[in-house]
N, C-alpha and C positions, 0 to 999 in steps of 0.2 A: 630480168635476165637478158643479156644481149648471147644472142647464139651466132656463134660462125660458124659455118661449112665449107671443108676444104676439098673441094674435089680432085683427087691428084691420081699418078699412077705412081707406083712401089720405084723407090729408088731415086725419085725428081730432086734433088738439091736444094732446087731454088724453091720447091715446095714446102723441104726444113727449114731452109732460112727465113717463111715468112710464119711458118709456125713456129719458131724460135722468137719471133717476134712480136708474134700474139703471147705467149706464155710470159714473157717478159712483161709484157701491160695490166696482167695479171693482177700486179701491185695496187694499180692504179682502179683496175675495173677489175673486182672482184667477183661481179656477176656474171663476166665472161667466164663462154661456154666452149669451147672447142671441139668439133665434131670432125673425121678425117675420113672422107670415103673413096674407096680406089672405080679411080674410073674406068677401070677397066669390067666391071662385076655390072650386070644387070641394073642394079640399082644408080650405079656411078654412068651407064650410058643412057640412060634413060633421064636423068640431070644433064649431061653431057646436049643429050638434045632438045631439052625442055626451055634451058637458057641460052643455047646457042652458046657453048663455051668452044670460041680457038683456040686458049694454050692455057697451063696448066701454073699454079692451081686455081681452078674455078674458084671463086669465092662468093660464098653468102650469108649475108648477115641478114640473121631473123628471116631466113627463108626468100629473100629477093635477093637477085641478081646484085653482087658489089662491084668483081672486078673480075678479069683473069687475067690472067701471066703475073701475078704478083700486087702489091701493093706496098705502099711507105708507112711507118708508125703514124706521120701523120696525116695520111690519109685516113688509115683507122682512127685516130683520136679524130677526127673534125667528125666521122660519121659515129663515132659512139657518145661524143659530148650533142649529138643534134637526135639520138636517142633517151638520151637523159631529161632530156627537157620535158 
């Protein structure tokens, strides 16, 4: 299972757009997990400072730090084909 976590607050755009583009790879990685926590809630600021995330959405795949403020399909493809391995 490859699991991402998306740390965001309520309403972020650019946080749909990259879970719009997780769900799309879907196809591809069917083991993908997508998990969506609002940083604003106890549990999302405590993330918030554990990874040091400056902009939004925090991302992690399989519980480590991936990105924040976004990412490209193929940024996730290169780190979900070097989890497959």
């Amino acid at each position: 299972m490859i699991k991402v976590t998306l740390i965001r607050p309520a309403g972020c755009h650019h946080c749909a757009a990259v879970k719009a583009t997780l769900e799309k790879m879907k196809v591809d990685y069917p083991e993908l997990n997508i998990e969506e926590i609002d940083m604003t809630t106890s549990e999302g600021q405590a993330l918030v400072q554990k990874y040091n995330i400056l902009s939004s959405p925090g991302i992690l795949v399989n519980d480590e730090l991936f990105a924040f403020g976004g990412a490209t399909e193929d940024q996730f493809k290169k780190k979900f084909d070097e989890l497959k391995k």
